[in-house]
C-alpha positions in Angstrom: -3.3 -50.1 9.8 0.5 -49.8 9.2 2.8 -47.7 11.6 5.7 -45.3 10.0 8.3 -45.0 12.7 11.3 -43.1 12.0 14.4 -43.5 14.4 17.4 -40.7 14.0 20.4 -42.5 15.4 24.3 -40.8 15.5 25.3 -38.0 13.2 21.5 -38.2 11.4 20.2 -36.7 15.0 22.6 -34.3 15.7 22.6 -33.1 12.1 18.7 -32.7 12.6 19.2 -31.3 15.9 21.6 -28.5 14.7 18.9 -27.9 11.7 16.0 -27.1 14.1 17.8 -25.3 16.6 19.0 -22.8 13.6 15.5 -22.3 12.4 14.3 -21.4 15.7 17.3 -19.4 15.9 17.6 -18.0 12.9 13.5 -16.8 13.3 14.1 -15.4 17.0 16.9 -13.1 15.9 15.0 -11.9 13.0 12.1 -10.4 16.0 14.5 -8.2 17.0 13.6 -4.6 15.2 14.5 -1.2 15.7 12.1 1.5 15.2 13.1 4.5 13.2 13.0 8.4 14.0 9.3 9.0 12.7 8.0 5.9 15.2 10.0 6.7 17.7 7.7 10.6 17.5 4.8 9.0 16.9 4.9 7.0 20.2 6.3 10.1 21.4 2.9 12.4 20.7 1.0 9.3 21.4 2.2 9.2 24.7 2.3 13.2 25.4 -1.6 13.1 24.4 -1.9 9.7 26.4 -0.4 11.9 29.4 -2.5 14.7 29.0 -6.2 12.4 29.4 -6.7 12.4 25.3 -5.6 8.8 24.9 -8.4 6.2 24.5 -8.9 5.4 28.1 -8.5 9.3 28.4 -11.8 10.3 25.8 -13.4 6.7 26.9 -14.1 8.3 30.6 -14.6 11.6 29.2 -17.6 10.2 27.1 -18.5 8.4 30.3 -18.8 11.2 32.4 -20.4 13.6 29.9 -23.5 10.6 29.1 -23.9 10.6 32.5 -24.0 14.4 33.3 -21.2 14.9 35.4 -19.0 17.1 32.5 -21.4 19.8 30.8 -18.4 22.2 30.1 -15.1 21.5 28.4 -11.7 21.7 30.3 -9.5 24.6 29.1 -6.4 22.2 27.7 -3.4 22.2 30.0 0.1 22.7 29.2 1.8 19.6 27.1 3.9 17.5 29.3 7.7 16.7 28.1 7.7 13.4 27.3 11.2 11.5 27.1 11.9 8.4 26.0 14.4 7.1 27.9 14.5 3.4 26.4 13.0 1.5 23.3 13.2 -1.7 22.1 10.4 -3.7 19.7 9.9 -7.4 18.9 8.1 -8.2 15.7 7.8 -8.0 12.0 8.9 -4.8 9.9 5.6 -3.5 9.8 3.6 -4.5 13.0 6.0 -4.7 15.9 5.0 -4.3 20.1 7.2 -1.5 21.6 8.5 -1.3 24.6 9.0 2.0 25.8 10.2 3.5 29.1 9.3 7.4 29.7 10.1 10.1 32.1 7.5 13.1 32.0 8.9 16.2 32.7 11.8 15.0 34.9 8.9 13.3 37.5 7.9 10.4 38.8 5.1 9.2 36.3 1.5 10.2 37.0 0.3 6.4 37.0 3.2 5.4 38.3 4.0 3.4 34.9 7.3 3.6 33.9 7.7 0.9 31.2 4.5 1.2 28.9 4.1 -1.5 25.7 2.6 -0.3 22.6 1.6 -2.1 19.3 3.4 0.2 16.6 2.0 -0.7 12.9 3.0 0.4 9.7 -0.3 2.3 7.3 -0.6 1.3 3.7 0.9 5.0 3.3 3.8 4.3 4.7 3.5 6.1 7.7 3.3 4.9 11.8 0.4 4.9 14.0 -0.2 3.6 17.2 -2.7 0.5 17.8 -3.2 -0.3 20.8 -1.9 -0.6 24.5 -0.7 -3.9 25.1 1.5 -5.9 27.7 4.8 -7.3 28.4 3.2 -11.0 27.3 2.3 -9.7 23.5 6.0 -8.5 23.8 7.6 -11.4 24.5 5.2 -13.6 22.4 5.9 -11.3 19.2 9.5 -13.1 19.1 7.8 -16.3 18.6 5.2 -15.7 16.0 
């Protein structure tokens, strides 16, 4: 069985060289995305019903608790927090992107002591944002590389 061998000698390597390295490039700095004004309040009000035990961890243990009889009568619902979004950045394509998003509720230290949460922000056929999933700083940094 014959062997092809190729050998990139001189200017031929560092012409091929410079050709990857600005693909890679080129691909890394498209990752970079910026999420609009309507994202930006649907991670808010995600986040404000996260905060107030109606996210899907929230409704997951309320379920829990009421299949095993310790809720039999519904909470009255308390006052919504103020959710601020103090920074946001995502990494991704234009219509599925993992946010990175640090809050402040009402002016306190968090109550999970989370500051920096990571959400997967997707774009519906409609047009319109909606929150995923929870994710983690990993996804975030592996979304510039896919």
């Amino acid at each position: 069985m014959e062997q092809v061998r190729f050998e990139l000698k001189g200017w031929k390597a560092a012409a091929v060289a410079v050709v990857l390295l600005g693909m890679v490039g080129y691909r890394t700095s498209t990752r970079f995305r910026t999420v609009d004004d309507a994202g930006r309040e649907v991670l808010r009000t995600w986040l404000v019903k996260d905060y107030q035990g109606l996210g899907p961890k929230g409704l997951a243990q309320r379920v829990a608790e009421y299949r095993a009889g310790a809720r039999t009568e519904e909470e009255a619902p308390s006052k919504a927090p103020v959710v601020e979004i103090t920074s946001l950045s995502a990494h991704g394509l234009p219509d599925s992107m993992v946010v990175r998003v640090e809050v402040t509720v009402d002016g306190e230290p968090l109550p999970d002591g989370h500051p920096v949460r990571y959400l997967r922000l997707m774009r519906r056929v409609e047009g319109d944002w909606f929150v995923f999933t929870e994710t983690d700083s990993f996804r975030y940094y592996q979304a510039l590389m896919r």
